[in-house]
DRENVO-344491 format. One record per residue (C-alpha): x, y, z. Coordinates in Angstrom, 1 decimal. Layout:
{X:X	Y:Y	Z:Z} $
...
END
This chain:
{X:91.9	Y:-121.5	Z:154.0} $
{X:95.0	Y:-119.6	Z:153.5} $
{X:95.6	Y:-118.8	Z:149.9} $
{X:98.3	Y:-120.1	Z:147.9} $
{X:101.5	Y:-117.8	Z:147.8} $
{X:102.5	Y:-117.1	Z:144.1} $
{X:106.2	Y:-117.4	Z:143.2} $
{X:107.5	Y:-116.5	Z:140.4} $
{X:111.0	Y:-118.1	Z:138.7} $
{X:112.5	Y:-116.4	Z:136.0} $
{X:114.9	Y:-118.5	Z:133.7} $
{X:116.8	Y:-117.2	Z:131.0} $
{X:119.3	Y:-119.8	Z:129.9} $
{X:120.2	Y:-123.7	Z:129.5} $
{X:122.8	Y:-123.6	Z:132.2} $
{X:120.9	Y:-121.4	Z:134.9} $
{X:117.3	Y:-124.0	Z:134.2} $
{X:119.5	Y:-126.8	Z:135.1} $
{X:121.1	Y:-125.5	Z:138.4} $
{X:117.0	Y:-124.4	Z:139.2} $
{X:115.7	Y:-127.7	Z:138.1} $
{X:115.2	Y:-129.3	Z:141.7} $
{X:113.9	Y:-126.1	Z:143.0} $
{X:111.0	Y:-125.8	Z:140.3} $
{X:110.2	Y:-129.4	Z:141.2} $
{X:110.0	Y:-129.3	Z:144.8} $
{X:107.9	Y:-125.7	Z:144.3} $
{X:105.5	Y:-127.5	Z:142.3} $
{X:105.1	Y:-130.0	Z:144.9} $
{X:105.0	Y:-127.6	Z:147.6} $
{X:101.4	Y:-127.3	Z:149.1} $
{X:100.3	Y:-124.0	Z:149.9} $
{X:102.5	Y:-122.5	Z:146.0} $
{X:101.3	Y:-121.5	Z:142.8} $
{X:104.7	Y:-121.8	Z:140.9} $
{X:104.5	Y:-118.9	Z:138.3} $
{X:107.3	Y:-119.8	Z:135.3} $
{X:108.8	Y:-117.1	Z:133.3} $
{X:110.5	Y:-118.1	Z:130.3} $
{X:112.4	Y:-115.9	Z:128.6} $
{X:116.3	Y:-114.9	Z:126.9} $
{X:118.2	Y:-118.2	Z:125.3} $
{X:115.7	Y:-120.6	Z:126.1} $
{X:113.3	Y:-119.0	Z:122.9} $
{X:116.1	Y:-118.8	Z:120.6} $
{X:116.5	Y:-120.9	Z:118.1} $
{X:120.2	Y:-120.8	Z:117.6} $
{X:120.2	Y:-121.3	Z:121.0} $
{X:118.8	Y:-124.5	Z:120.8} $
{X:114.9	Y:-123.2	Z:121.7} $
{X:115.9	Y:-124.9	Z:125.3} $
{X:112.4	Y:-123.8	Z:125.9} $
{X:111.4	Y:-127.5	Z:124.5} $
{X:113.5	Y:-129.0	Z:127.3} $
{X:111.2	Y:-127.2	Z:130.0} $
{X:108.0	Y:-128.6	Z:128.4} $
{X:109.5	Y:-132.2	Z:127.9} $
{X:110.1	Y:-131.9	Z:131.4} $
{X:106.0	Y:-131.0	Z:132.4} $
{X:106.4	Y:-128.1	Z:134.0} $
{X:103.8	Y:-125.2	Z:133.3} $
{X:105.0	Y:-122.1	Z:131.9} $
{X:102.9	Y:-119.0	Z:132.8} $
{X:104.6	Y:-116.7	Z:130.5} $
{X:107.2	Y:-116.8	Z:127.7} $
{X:108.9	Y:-113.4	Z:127.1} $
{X:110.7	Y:-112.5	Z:123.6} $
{X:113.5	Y:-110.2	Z:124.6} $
{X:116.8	Y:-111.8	Z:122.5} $
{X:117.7	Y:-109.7	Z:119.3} $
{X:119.7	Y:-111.5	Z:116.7} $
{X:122.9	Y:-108.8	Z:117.8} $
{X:125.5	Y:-109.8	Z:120.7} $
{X:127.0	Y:-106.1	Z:120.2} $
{X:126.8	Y:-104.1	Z:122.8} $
{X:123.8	Y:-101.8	Z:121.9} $
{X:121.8	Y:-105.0	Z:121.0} $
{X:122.7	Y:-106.9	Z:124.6} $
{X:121.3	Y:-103.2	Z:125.9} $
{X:118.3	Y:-103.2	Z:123.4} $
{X:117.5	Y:-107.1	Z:124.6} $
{X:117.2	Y:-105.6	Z:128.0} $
{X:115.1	Y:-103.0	Z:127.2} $
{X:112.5	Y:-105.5	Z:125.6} $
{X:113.4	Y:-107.9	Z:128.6} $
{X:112.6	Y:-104.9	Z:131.4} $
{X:109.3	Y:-104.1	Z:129.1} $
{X:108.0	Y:-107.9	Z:128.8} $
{X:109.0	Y:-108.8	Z:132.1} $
{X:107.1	Y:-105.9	Z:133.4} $
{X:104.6	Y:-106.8	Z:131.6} $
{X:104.6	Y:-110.2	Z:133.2} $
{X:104.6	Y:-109.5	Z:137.0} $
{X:101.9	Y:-106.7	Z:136.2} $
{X:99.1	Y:-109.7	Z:135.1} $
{X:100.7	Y:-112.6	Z:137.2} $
{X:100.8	Y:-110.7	Z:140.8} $
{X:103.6	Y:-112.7	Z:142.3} $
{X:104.4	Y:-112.8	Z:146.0} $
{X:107.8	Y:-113.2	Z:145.6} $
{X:110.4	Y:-113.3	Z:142.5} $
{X:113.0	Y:-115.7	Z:142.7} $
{X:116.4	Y:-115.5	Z:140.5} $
{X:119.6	Y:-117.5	Z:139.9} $
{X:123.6	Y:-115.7	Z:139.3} $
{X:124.2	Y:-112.3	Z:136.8} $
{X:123.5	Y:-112.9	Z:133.5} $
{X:121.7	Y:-109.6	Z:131.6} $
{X:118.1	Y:-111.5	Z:131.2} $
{X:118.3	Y:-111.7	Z:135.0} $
{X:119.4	Y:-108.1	Z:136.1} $
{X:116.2	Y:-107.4	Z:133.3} $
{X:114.1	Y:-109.2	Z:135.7} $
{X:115.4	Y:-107.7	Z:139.3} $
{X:115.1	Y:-103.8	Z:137.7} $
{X:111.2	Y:-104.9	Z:137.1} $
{X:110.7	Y:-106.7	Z:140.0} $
{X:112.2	Y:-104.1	Z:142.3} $
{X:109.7	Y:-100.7	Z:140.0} $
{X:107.0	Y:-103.2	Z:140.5} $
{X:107.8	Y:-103.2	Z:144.3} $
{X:108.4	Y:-106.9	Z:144.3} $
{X:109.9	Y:-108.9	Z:147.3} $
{X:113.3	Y:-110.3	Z:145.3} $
{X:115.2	Y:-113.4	Z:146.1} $
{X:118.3	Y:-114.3	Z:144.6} $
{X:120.7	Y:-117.3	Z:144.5} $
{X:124.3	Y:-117.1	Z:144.3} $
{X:125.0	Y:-113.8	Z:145.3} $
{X:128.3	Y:-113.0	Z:146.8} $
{X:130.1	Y:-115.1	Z:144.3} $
{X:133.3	Y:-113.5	Z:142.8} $
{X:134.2	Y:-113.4	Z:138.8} $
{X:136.1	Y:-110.6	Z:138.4} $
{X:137.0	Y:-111.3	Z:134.7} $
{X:133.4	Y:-110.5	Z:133.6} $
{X:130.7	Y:-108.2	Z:133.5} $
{X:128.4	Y:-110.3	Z:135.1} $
{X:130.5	Y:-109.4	Z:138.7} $
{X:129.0	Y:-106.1	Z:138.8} $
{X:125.5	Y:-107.7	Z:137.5} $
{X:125.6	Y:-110.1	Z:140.4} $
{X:126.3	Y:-106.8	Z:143.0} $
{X:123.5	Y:-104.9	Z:141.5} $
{X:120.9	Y:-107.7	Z:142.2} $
{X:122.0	Y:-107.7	Z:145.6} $
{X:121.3	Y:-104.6	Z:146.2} $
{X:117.9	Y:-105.4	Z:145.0} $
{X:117.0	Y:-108.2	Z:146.9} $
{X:115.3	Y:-109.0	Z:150.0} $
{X:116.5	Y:-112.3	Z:150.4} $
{X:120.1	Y:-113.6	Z:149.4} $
{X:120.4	Y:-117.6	Z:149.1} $
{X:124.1	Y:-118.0	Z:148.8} $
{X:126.3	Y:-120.5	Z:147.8} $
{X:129.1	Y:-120.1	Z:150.4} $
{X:129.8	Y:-118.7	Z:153.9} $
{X:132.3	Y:-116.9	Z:151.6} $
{X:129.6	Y:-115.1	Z:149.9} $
{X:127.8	Y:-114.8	Z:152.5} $
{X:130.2	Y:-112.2	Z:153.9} $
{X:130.6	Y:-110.4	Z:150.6} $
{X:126.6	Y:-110.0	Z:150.6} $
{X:127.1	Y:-108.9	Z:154.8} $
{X:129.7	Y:-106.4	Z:153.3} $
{X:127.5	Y:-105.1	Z:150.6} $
{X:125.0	Y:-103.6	Z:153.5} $
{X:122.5	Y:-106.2	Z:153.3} $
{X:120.9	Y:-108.1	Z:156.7} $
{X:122.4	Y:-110.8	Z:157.9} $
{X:119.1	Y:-111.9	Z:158.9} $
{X:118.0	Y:-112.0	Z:155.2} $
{X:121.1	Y:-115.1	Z:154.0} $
{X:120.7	Y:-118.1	Z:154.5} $
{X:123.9	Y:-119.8	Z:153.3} $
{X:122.0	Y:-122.9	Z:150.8} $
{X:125.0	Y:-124.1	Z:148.5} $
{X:124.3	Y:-124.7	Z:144.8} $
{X:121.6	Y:-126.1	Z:143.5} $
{X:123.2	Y:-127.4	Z:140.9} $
{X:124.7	Y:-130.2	Z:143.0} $
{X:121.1	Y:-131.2	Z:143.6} $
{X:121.1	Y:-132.8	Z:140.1} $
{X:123.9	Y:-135.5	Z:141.1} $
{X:122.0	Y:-136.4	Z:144.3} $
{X:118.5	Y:-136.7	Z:143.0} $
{X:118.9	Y:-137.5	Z:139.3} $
{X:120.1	Y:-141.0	Z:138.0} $
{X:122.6	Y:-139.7	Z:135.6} $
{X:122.9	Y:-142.0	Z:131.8} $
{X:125.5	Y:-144.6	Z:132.1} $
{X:128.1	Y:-144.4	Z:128.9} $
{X:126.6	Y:-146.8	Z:126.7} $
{X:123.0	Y:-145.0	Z:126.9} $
{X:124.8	Y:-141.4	Z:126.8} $
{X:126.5	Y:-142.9	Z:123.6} $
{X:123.2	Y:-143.9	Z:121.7} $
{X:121.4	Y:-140.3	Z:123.1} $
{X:124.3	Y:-138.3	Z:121.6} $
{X:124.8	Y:-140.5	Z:118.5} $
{X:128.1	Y:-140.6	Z:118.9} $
{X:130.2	Y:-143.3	Z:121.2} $
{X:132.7	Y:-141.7	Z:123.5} $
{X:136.7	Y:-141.5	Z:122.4} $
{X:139.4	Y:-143.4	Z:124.7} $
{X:140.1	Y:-140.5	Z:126.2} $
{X:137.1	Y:-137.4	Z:126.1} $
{X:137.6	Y:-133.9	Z:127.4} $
{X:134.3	Y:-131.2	Z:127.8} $
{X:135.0	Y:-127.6	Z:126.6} $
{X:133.1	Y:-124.6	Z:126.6} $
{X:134.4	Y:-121.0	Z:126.5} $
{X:132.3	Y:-118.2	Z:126.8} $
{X:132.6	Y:-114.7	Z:125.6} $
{X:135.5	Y:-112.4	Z:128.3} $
{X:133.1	Y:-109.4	Z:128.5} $
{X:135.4	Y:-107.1	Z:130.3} $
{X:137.9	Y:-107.9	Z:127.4} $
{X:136.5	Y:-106.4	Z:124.3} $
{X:138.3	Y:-108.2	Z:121.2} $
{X:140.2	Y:-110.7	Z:123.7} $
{X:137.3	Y:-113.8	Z:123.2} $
{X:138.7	Y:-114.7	Z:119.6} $
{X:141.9	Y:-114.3	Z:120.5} $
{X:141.5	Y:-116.6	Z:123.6} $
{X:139.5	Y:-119.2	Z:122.3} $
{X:141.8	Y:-119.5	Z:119.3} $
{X:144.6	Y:-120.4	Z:121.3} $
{X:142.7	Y:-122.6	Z:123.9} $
{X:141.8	Y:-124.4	Z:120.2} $
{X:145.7	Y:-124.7	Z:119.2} $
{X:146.5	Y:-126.5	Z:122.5} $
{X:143.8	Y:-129.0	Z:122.0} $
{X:145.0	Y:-129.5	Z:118.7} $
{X:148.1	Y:-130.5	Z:119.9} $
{X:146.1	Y:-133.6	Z:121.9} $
{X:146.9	Y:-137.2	Z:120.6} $
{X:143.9	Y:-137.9	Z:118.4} $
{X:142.2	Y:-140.5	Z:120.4} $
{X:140.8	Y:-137.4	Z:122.6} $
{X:137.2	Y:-136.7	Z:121.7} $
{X:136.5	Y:-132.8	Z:121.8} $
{X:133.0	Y:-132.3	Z:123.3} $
{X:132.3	Y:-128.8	Z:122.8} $
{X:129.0	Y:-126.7	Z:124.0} $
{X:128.3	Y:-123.8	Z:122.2} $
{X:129.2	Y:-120.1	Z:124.0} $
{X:125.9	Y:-118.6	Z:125.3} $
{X:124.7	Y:-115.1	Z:124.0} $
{X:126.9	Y:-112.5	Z:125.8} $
{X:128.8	Y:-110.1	Z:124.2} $
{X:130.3	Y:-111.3	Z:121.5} $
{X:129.1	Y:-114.9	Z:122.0} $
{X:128.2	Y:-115.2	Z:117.8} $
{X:131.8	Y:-114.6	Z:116.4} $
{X:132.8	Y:-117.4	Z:119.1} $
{X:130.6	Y:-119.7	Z:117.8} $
{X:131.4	Y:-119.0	Z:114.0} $
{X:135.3	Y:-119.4	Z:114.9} $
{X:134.7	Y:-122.6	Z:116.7} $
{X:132.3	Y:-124.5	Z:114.0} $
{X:135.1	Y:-123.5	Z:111.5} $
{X:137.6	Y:-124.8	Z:113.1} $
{X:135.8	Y:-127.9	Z:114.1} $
{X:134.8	Y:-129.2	Z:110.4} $
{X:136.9	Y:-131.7	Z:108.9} $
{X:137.9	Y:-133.2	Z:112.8} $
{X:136.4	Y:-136.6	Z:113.3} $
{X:137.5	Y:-136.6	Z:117.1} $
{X:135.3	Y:-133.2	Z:117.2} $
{X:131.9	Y:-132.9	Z:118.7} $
{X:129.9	Y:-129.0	Z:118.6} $
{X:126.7	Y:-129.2	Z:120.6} $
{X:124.2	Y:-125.9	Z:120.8} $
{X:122.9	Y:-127.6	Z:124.1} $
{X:123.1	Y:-130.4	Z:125.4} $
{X:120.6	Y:-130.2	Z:128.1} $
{X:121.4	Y:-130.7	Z:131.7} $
{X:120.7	Y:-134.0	Z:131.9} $
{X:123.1	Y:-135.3	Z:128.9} $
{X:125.4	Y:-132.4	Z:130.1} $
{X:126.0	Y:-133.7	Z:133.8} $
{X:126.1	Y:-137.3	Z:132.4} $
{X:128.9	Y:-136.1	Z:129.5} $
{X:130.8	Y:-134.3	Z:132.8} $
{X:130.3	Y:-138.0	Z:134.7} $
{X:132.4	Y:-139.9	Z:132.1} $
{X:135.2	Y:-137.5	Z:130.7} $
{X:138.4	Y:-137.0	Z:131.6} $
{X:138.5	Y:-133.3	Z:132.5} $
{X:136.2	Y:-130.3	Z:132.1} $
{X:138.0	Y:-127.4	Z:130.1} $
{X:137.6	Y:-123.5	Z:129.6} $
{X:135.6	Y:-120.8	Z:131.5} $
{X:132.4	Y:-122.2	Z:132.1} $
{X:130.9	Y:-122.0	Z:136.1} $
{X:130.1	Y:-125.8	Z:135.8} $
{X:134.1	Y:-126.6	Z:135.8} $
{X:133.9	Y:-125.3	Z:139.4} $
{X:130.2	Y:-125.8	Z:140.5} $
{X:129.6	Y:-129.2	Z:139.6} $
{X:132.7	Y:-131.0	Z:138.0} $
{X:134.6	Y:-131.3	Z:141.5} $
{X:131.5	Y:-133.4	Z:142.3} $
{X:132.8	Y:-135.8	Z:140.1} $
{X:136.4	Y:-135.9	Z:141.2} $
{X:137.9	Y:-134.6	Z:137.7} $
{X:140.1	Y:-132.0	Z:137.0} $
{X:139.2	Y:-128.3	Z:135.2} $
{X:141.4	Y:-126.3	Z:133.3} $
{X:140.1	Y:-122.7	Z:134.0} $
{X:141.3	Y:-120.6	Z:131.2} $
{X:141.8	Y:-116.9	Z:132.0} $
{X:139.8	Y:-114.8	Z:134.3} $
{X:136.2	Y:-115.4	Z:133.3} $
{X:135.9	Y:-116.9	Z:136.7} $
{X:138.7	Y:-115.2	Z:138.4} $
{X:137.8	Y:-114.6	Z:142.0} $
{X:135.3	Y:-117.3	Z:142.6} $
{X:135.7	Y:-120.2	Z:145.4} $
{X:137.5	Y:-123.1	Z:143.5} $
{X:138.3	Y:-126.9	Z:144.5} $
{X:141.9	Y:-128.4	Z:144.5} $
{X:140.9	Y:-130.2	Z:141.3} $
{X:140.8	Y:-126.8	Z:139.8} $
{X:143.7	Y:-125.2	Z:137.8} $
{X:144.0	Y:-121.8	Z:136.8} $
{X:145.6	Y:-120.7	Z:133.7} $
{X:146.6	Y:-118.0	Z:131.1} $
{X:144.7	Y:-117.6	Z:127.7} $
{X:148.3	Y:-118.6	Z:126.0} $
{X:148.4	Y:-121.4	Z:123.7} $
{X:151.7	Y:-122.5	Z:126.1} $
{X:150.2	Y:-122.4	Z:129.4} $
{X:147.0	Y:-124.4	Z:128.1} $
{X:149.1	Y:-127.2	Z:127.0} $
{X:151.2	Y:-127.2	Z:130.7} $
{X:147.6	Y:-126.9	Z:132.5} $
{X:146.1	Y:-129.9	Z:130.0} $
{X:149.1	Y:-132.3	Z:130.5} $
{X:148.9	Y:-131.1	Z:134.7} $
{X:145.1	Y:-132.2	Z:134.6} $
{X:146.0	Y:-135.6	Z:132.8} $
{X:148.1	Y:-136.2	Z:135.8} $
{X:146.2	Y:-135.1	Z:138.8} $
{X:144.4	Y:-136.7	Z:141.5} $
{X:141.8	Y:-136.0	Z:142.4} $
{X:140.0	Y:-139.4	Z:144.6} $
{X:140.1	Y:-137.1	Z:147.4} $
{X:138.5	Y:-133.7	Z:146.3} $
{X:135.4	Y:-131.8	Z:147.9} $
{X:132.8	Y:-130.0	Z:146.9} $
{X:133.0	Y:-126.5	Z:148.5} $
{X:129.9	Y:-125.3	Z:147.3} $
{X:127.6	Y:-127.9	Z:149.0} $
{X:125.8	Y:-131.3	Z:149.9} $
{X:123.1	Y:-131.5	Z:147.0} $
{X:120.4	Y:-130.3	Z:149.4} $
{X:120.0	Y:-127.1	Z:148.4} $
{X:116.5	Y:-127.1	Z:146.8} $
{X:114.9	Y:-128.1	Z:150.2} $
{X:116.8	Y:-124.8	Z:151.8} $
{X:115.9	Y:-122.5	Z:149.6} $
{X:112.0	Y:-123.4	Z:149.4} $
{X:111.6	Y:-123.6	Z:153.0} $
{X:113.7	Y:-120.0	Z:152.8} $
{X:110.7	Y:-118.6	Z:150.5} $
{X:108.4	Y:-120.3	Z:152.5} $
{X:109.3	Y:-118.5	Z:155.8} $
{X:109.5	Y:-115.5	Z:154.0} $
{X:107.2	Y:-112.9	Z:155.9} $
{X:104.1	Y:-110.7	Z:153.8} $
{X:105.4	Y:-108.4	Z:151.0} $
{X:105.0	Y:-105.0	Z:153.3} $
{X:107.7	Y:-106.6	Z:156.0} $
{X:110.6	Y:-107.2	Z:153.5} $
{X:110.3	Y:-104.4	Z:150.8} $
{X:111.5	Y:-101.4	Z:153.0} $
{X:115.4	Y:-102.2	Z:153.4} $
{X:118.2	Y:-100.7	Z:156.0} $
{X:121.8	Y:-100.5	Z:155.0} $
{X:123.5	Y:-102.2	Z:157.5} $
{X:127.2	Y:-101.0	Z:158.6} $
{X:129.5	Y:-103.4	Z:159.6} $
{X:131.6	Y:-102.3	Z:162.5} $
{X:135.2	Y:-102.2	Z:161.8} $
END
C-alpha cells in the first residue's frame, strides 16, 4: 500500500484561511493525504478575533497551534514574533515530518514558516508568488519565499514570468489563479436578509466595505492616510453604512485600529468588525456598493462581483488590477473624486483576471504530482536568455 503523503498548511491569518479554504477541503478529501494544519499568527489572538474558532467551527483538524504574536506591532516586536514563529514552527515540522509545506502570499508568519521549512530541508510550495505590491514590505517577503520554494502556484501568467525572472524553473509553475475565487463558485454565499440577522445589523440604502491596512514601507504615513481616507467618508450622505474590518497586525496595525474605533463612536451609519470571517465577508462584498481602501480582496475577489474598488495609495501598487479598479492618492481630495467615480461606474461587463474559481483542484493535483523530497530540494538558477 503506498503510504499517505503528509502535507502540511500553514495559516496565519483571517484573510489568507479564507483564500486556502477550498484547498484544505479538497486535501482532506484527497485519498492517498494526511493534511497536517498549522495554526499560528492572528488566528490565536484574541484581539484578533481568536479566528482560530472559525477553523474548528468549520471541522477541520488542527495538528499544531503555534503562539508566536507579541502584544507589540513595532518593529523589534514584528522581528521578535518571528523569532518565536521560526522556533515553534521549527518545532512543528521537526515532530510532524511533512512531505511537503504549502504557503499562501507574504505576510511575516509566512516568511517564519518558508526560513523553517527550507533549515529543515523541506520541499516548499507557495501560492501567489510573482504578484507585485510595491507599496509594502510584504513585496520583498513574497520574493524571498520564492527563492525558497520548489514549487510556485501562481495567480497569473503575469507572475508567472516574474517567478521565470527571479531564476526559478519554469517547469516548477503551474499558473492556478486564486483560490480565493474558489469561495464564489463552491460556497452558497447569505442572501441580505440572513447576512442582516448574522451581523445584527440590517444593511443601509447605500453600504460601502472598508479596510485599510498598515503602509509598511511608509513609517508614520498609516495614520496620516487612514485619517484622511476617514474625512472623505465623512463627507458621504448619511444613508451610506460604513462597514469597516479591522487592520491586521503589521507594522503599526494597533494605532490604526485605536484611530478608527475613535473615530467610529458616536456614528450610527458606522459598523467596526475585528473579523468577519470569510463567509460573512464575501457575502458583505456580494451586497455593497463598492469595496474601499488597500485591502487584496478589492482586487482578488471584488471584480468577481462586478463592483467598483477605490484603491487608496500604493499598498497594492504594482499588482494585476480589473477595469473596476481605481487607483488613488491617500489625499482627503482625491478619495472623494475616486468615491463619487466608483458611484458612477459600470461595471456589468468586468472580468476576473486572476481566474475561474478552480484553483483548489490545480493546485492539489500540483502537490500531488510533485515528485519524492530528494528530486525537488536541490535547485538550479535558471538564466533567461536575453
Amino acid at each position: 500500500m503506498k503510504p499517505q503523503r503528509k502535507i502540511a498548511v500553514v495559516t496565519g491569518s483571517r484573510a489568507e484561511y479564507g483564500l486556502l479554504y477550498w484547498v484544505i477541503q479538497d486535501l482532506r478529501a484527497s485519498a492517498g493525504v494526511e493534511l497536517q494544519l498549522i495554526v499560528t499568527g492572528m488566528h490565536l489572538a484574541p484581539e484578533f478575533g481568536m479566528t482560530v474558532r472559525e477553523i474548528e467551527s468549520d471541522g477541520v483538524p488542527i495538528a499544531r497551534k503555534v503562539e508566536m504574536l507579541l502584544s507589540s506591532d513595532t518593529p523589534g516586536g514584528i522581528a521578535k514574533s518571528m523569532a518565536l514563529g521560526l522556533i515553534g514552527l521549527s518545532d512543528a515540522f521537526e515532530q510532524l515530518q511533512p512531505d511537503v509545506v504549502l504557503v499562501l502570499g507574504d505576510r511575516f508568519e509566512i516568511l517564519a514558516a518558508a526560513q523553517a521549512a527550507l533549515l529543515h530541508n523541506l520541499p516548499l510550495a507557495h501560492i501567489a508568488g510573482g504578484d507585485t505590491t510595491e507599496g509594502a514590505f510584504d513585496e520583498a517577503i513574497r520574493h524571498a519565499i520564492t527563492k525558497m520554494s520548489h514549487l510556485h502556484l501562481v495567480t497569473t501568467e503575469l507572475s508567472a514570468r516574474r517567478v521565470r525572472q527571479l531564476g526559478e524553473d519554469p517547469a516548477s509553475i503551474r499558473v492556478v489563479g486564486s483560490p480565493g475565487l474558489d469561495q464564489l463558485r463552491r460556497r452558497p454565499l447569505l442572501d441580505r436578509a440572513a447576512l442582516a440577522e448574522s451581523l445584527g445589523v440590517p444593511l443601509g440604502e447605500r453600504n460601502l466595505l472598508i479596510t485599510f491596512h498598515p503602509v509598511t514601507l511608509e513609517p508614520g504615513e498609516g495614520e496620516r492616510q487612514q485619517a484622511e481616507m476617514l474625512a472623505a467618508l465623512e463627507t458621504l450622505p448619511k444613508d451610506t453604512t460604513l462597514w469597516f474590518t479591522r487592520p491586521n497586525a503589521d507594522t503599526g496595525g494597533r494605532a490604526l485600529a485605536a484611530a478608527l474605533d475613535a473615530w467610529a463612536q458616536g456614528r450610527p451609519n458606522v459598523q467596526v468588525f475585528t473579523s468577519l470571517g470569510p463567509l460573512r465577508y464575501l457575502s458583505l462584498m456580494s451586497q455593497v456598493d463598492a469595496v474601499v481602501g488597500n485591502s487584496s480582496s478589492g482586487l482578488y475577489e471584488a471584480p468577481s462581483f462586478r463592483i467598483p474598488t477605490v484603491d487608496i495609495g500604493d499598498r497594492q501598487r504594482g499588482r494585476l488590477a480589473a477595469d473596476s479598479v481605481i487607483h488613488c492618492e491617500p489625499q482627503r481630495d482625491a478619495i472623494r473624486a475616486a468615491l463619487e467615480q466608483a458611484r458612477q461606474l459600470d461595471c456589468s461587463a468586468t472580468l476576473n483576471p486572476y481566474g475561474d474559481g478552480q484553483s483548489a483542484a490545480r493546485i492539489v493535483a500540483a502537490l500531488l504530482a510533485l515528485p519524492a523530497r530528494e528530486q525537488l530540494v536541490k535547485k538550479r538558477f535558471h538564466l533567461l536568455e536575453v
